[in-house]
N, C-alpha and C positions, 0 to 999 in steps of 0.2 A: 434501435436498442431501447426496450422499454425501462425505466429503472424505478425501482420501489427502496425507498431507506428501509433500513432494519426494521423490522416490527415487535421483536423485542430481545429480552435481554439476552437468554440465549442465541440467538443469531447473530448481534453483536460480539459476545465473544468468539464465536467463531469465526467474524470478518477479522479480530484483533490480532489473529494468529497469522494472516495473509497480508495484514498492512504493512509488516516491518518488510518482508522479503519485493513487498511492491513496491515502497519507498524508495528501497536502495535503487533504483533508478534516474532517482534526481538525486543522487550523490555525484559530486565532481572526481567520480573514477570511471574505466571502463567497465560498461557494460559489458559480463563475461558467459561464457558458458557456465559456469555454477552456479550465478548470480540469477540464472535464464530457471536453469534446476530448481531452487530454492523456492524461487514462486512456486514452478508446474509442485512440487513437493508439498508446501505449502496447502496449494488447495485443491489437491487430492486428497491430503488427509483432514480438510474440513468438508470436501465432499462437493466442491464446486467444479463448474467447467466452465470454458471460455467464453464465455458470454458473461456470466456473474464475473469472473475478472478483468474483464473490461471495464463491464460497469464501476465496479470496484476501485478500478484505474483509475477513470474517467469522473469520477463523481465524489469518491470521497479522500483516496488519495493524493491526487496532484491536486487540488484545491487548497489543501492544507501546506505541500510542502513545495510547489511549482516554483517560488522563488528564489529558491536555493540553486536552479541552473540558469537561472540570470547573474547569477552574484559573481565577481571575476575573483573573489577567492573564497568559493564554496564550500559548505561542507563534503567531508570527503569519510567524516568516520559515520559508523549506521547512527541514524535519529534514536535518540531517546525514546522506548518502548510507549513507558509512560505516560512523556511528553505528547506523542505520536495520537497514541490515543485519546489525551485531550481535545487535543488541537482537531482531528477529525471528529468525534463528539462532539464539538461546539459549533462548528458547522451542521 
């Protein structure tokens, strides 16, 4: 899997709209069928396919938020949008 960071601001916002519904996987709930949805939803309508959400996965999301499924009382409600977005931007 080759990966390229954003190149610029528009594509950025279009990763911002895929990182909450990726996140929710290091939430301390189960992983559900609508949760599975919300991604594939997610980025179809930024216009990605599996391979960009892997990457996605793999390199800018769980970097940011991976320690939240080590934690033994994790967060369990969605990451702050906002925050979400920082915290992946600064990486």
């Amino acid at each position: 899997m080759d990966y390229a960071p954003p190149a610029s601001p528009e594509e950025l916002r279009r990763r911002e709209a895929v990182w909450p519904p990726l996140s929710a996987l290091f939430l301390d709930t189960e992983v559900t069928d609508d949760s599975l949805a919300d991604i594939v939803r997610a980025a179809r309508a930024q216009g990605y396919g599996a391979e960009d959400l892997q990457a996605m996965l793999f390199y800018e999301v769980a970097p940011a938020v991976y320690a939240n499924i080590y934690s033994v009382i994790g967060e369990w409600a969605p990451f702050d949008t906002e925050w979400l977005s920082r915290r992946i931007r600064r990486r």
